[in-house]
SERO-4910 file (N, C-alpha, C, O; in steps of 0.05 Angstrom, whole numbers):
BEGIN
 pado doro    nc1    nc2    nc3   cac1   cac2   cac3    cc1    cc2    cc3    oc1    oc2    oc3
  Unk    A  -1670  -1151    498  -1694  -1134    500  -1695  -1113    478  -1716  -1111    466
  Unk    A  -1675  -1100    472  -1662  -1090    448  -1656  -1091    426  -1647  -1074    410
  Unk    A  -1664  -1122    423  -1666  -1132    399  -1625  -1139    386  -1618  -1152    366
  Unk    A  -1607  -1122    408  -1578  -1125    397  -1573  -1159    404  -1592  -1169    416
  Unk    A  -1552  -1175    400  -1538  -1195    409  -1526  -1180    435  -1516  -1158    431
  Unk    A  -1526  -1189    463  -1524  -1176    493  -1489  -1169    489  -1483  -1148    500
  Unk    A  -1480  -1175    483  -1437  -1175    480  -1440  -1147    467  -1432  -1125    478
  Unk    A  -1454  -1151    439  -1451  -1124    424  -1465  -1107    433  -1455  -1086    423
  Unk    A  -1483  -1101    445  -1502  -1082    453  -1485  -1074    481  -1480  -1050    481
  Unk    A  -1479  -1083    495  -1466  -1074    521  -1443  -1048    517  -1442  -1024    520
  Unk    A  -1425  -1075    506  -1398  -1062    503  -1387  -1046    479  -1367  -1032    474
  Unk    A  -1411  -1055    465  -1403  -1024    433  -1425  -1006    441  -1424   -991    460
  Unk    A  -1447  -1009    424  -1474   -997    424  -1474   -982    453  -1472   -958    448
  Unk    A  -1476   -984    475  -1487   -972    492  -1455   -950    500  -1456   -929    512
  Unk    A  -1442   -957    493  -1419   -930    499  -1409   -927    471  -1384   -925    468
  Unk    A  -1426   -925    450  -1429   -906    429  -1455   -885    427  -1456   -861    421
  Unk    A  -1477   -907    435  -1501   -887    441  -1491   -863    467  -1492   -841    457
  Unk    A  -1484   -862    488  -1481   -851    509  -1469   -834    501  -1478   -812    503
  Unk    A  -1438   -840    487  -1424   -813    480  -1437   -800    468  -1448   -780    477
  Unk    A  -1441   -808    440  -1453   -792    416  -1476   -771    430  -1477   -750    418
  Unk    A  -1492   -773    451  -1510   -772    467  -1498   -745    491  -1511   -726    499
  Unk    A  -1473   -750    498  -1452   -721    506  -1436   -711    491  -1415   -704    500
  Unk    A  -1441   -708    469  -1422   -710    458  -1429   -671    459  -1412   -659    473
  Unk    A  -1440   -661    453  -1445   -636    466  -1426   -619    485  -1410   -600    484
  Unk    A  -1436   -634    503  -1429   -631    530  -1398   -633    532  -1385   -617    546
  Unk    A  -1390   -648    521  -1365   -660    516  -1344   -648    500  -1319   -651    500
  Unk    A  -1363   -632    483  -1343   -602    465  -1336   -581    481  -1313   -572    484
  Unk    A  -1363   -572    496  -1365   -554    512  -1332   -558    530  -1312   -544    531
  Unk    A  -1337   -575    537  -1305   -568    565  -1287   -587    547  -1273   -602    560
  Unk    A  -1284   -588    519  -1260   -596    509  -1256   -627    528  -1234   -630    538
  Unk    A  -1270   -644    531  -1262   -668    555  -1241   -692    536  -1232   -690    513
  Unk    A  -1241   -711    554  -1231   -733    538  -1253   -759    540  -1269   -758    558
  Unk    A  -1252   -778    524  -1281   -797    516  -1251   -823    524  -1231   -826    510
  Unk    A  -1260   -838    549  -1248   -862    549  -1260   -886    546  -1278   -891    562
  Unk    A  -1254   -902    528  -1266   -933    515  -1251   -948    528  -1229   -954    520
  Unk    A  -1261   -957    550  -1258   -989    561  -1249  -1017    542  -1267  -1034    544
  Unk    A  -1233  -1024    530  -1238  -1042    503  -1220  -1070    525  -1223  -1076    549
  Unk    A  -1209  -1077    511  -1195  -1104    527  -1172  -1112    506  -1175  -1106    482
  Unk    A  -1146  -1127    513  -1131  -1140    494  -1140  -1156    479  -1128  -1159    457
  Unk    A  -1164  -1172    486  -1178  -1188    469  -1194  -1181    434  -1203  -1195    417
  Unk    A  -1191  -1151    437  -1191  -1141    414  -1173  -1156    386  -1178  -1161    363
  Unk    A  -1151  -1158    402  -1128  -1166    391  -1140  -1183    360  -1134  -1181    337
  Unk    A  -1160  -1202    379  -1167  -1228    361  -1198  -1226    351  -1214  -1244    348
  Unk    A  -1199  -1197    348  -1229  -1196    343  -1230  -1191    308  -1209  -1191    296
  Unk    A  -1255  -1188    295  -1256  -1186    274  -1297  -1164    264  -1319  -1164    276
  Unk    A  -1288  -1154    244  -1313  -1139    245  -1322  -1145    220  -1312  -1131    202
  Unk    A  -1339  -1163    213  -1357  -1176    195  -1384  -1163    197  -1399  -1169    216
  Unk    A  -1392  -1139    175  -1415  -1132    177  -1434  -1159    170  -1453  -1161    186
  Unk    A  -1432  -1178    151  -1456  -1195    150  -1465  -1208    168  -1485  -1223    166
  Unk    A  -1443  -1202    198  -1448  -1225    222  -1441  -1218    243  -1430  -1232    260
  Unk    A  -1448  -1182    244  -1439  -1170    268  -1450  -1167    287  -1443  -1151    305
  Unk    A  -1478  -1185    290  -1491  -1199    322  -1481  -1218    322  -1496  -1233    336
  Unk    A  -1464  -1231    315  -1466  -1260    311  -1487  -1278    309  -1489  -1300    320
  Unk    A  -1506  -1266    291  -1533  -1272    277  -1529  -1309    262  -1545  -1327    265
  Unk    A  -1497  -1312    245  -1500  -1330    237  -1482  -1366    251  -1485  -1390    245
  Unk    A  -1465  -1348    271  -1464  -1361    290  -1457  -1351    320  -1459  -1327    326
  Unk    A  -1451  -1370    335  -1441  -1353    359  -1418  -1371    376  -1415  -1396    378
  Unk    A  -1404  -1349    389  -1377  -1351    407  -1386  -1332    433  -1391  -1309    427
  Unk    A  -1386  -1337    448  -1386  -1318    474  -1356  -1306    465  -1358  -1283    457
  Unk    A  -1328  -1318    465  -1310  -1301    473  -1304  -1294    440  -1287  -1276    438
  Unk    A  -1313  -1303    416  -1313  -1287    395  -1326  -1258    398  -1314  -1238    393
  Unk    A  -1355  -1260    408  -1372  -1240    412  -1358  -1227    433  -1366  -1204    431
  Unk    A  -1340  -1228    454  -1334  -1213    460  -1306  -1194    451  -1301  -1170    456
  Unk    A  -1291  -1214    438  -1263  -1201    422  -1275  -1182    405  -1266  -1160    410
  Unk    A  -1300  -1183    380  -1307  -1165    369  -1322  -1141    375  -1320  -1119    363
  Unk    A  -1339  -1148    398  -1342  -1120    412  -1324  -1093    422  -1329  -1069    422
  Unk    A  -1295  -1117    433  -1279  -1094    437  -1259  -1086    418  -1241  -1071    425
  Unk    A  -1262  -1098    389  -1245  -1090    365  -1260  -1067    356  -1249  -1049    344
  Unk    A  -1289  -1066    363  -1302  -1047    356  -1308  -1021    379  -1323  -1002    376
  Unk    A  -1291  -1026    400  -1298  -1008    417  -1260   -987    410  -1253   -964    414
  Unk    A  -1248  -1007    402  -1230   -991    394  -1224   -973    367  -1206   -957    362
  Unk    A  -1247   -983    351  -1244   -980    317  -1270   -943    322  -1271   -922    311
  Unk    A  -1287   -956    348  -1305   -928    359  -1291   -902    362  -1295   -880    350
  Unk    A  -1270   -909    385  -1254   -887    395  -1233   -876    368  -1233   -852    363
  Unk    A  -1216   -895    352  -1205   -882    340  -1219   -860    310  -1210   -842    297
  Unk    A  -1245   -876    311  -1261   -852    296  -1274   -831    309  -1276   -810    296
  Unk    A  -1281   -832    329  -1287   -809    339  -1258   -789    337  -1255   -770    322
  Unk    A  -1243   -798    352  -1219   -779    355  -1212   -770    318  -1201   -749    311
  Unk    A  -1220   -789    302  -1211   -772    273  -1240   -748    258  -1237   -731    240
  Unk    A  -1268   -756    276  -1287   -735    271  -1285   -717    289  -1301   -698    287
  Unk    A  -1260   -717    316  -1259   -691    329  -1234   -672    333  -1228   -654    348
  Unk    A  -1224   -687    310  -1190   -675    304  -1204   -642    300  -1220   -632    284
  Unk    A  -1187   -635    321  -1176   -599    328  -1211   -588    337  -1222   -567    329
  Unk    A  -1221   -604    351  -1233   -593    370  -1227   -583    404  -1238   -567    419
  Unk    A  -1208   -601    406  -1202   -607    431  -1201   -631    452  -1189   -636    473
  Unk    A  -1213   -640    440  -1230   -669    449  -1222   -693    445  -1227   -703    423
  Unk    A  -1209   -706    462  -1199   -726    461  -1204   -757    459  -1218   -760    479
  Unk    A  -1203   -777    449  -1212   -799    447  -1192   -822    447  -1175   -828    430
  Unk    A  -1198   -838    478  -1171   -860    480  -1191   -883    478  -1216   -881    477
  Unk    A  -1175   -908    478  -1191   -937    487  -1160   -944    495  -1138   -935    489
  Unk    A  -1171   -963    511  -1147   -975    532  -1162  -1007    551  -1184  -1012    560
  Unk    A  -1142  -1019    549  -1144  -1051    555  -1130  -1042    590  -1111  -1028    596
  Unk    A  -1151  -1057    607  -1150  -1045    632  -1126  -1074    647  -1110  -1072    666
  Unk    A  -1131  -1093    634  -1108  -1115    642  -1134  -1132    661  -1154  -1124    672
  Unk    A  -1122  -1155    660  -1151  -1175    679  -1149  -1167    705  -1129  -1157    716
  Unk    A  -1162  -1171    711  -1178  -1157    737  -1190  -1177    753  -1211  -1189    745
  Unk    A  -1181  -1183    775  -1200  -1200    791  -1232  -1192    807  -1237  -1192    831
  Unk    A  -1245  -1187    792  -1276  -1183    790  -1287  -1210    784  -1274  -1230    776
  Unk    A  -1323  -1207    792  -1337  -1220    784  -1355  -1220    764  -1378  -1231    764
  Unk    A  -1343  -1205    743  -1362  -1204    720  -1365  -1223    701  -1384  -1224    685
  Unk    A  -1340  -1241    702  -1359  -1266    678  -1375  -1283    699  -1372  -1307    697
  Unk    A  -1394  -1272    721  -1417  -1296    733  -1426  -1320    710  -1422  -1344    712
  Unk    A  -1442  -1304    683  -1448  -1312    660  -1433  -1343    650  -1441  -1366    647
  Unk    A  -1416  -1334    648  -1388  -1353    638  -1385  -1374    662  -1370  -1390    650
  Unk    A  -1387  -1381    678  -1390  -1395    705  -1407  -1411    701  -1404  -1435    706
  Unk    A  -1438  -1396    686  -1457  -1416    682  -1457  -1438    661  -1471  -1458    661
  Unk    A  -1435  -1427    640  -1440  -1442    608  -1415  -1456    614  -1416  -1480    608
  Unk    A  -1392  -1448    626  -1365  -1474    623  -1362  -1472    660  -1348  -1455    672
  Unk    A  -1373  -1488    669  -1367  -1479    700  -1335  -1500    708  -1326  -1502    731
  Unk    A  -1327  -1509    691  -1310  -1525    705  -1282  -1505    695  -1265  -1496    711
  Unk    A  -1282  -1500    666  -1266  -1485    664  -1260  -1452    674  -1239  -1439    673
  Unk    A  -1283  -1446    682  -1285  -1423    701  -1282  -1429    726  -1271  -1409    735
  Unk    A  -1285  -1441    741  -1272  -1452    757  -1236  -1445    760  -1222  -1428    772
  Unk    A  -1232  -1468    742  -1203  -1466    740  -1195  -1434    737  -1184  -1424    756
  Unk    A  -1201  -1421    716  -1205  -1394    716  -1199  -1377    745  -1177  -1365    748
  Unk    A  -1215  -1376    761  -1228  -1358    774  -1207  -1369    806  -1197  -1353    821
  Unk    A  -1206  -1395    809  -1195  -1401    830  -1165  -1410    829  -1154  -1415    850
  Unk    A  -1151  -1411    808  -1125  -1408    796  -1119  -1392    786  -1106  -1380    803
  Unk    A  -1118  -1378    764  -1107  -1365    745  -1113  -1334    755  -1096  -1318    761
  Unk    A  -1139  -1331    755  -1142  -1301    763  -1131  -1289    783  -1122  -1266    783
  Unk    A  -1131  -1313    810  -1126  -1300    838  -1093  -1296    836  -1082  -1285    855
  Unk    A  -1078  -1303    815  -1050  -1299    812  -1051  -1286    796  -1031  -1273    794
  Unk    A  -1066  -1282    782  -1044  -1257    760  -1066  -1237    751  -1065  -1221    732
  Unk    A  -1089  -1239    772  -1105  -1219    761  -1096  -1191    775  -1077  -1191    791
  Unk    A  -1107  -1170    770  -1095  -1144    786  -1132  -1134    807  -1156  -1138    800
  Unk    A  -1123  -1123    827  -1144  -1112    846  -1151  -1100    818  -1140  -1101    796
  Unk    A  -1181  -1084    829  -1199  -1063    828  -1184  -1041    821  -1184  -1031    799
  Unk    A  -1170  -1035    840  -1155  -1008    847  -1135  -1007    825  -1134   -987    811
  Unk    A  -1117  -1028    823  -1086  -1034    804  -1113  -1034    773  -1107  -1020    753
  Unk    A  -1131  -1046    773  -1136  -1052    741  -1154  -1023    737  -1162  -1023    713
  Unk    A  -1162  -1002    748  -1174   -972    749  -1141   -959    731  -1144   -947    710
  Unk    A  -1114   -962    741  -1094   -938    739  -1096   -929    709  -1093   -906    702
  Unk    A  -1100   -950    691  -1091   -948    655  -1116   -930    652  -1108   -909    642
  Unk    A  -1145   -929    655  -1170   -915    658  -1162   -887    663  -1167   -870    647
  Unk    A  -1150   -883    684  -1149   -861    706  -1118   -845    688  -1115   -820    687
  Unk    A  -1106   -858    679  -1083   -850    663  -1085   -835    637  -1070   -818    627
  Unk    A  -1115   -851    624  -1128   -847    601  -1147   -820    607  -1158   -810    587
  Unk    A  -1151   -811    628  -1183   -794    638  -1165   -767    643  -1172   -745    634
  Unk    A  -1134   -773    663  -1129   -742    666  -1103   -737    672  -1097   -718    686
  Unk    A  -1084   -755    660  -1055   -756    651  -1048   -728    643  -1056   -725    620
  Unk    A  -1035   -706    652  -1011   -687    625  -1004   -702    609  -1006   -693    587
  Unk    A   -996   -720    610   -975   -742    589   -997   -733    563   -992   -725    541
  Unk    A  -1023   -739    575  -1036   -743    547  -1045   -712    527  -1047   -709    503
  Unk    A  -1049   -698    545  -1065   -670    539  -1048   -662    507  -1024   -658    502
  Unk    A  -1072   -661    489  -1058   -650    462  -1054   -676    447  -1035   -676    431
  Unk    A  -1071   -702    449  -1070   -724    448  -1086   -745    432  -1105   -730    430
  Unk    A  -1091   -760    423  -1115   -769    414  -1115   -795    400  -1093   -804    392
  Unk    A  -1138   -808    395  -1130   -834    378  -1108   -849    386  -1093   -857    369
  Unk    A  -1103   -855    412  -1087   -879    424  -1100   -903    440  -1122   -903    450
  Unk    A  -1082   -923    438  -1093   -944    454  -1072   -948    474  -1049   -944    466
  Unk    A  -1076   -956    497  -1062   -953    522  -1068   -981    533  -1091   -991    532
  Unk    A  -1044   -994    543  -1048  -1011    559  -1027  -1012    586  -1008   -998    579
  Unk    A  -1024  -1020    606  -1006  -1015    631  -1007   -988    631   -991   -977    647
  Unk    A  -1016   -976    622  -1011   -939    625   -994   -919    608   -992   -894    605
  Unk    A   -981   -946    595   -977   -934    566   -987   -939    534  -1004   -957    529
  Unk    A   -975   -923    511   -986   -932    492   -981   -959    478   -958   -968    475
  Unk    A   -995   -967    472   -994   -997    465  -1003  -1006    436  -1011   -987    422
  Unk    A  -1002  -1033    421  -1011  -1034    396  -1036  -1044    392  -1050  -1054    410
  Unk    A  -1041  -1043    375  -1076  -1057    369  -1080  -1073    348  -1061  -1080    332
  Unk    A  -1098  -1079    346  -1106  -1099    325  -1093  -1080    293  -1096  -1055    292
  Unk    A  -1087  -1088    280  -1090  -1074    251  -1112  -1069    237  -1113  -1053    218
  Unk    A  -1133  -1082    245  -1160  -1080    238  -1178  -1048    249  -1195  -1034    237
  Unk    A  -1163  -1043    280  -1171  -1017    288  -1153  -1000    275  -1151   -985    294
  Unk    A  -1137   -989    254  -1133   -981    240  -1145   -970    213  -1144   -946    205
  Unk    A  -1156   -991    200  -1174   -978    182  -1199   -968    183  -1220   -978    191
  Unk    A  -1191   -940    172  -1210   -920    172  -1236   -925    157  -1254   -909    162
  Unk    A  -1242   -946    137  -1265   -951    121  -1286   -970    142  -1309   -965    147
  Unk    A  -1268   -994    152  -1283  -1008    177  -1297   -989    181  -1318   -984    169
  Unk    A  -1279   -970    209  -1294   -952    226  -1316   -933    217  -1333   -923    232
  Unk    A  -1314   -931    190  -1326   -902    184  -1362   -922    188  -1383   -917    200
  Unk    A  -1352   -948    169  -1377   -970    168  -1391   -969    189  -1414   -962    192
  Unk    A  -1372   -977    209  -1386   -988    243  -1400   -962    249  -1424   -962    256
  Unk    A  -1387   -941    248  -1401   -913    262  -1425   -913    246  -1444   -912    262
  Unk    A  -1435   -915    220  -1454   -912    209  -1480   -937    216  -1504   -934    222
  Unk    A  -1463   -963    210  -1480   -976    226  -1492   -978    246  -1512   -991    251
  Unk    A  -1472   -957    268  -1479   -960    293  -1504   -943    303  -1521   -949    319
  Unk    A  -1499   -918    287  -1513   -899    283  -1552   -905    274  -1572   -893    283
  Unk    A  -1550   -922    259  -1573   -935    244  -1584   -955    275  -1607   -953    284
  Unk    A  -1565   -972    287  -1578   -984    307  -1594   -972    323  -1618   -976    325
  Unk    A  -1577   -953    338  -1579   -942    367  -1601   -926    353  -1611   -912    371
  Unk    A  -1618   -919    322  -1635   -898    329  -1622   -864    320  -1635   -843    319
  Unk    A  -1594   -868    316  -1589   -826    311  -1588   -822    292  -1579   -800    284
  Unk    A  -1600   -845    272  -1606   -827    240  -1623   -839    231  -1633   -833    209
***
């Protein structure tokens, strides 16, 4: 409707617009900004010439790069709000037995299947167990005085090397910026 590719518009764009959007608000009480990203980052990659996947498409490409970019988000924010107060994590919440790939059910139903009625119901974690790394990230002491980490099981964890560089990110923020409309 948006005109974004739906993967990238969800899971980058719309909790870059939102923050940027409290970000006010968000000085005001010194808070912390938590990015939902996934391990799947791991295998993501950020190609401005093909960052809808305009020139081709992967559902689970499009979704590894959304959350390479939801992590490459947080660690620039946290370097445009160094010594404000304000904190900025992303953290991989671990699989979760939810129903949110419905989607994915429709395009490989046999392998979602297998998915959903094997694999998940054993090693996925409740609602409750896949919230703790979130909730760890939102209002931990561990973390206070903190910033620019990625967390996974509830501790800090590694990331892609790609969320590392600061030229990517500075790109994506600008691009992102140009999408959503704030410049």
């Amino acid at each position: 409707k948006d005109g974004f590719e739906m993967t990238f518009g969800v899971n980058h764009l719309g909790q870059f617009l939102l923050t940027n959007l409290l970000l006010d608000e968000i000085k005001q009480v010194k808070g912390r900004v938590v990015t939902v990203s996934s391990g799947m980052h791991l295998s993501g990659v950020i190609d401005f010439s093909n960052l809808q996947s305009e020139k081709n498409y992967s559902h689970m490409s499009a979704y590894a790069n959304s959350k390479l970019a939801n992590v490459l988000f947080s660690n620039e924010l946290a370097r445009r709000l160094k010594d404000s107060g304000v904190s900025s994590f992303s953290l991989h919440p671990g699989i979760i037995a939810t129903s949110l790939h419905r989607q994915q059910q429709k395009d490989y139903p046999l392998l979602m299947w297998l998915f959903y009625e094997n694999l998940l119901g054993n090693v996925g974690k409740s609602p409750f167990h896949g919230a703790q790394t979130t909730i760890t990230a939102a209002i931990s002491p561990e973390f206070n005085h903190k910033t620019g980490l990625y967390l996974a099981e509830c501790n800090v964890a590694t990331t892609n090397p790609l969320a590392d560089d600061e030229q990517i990110a500075k790109q994506l923020w600008e691009v992102s910026e140009k999408l959503v409309g704030l410049v």
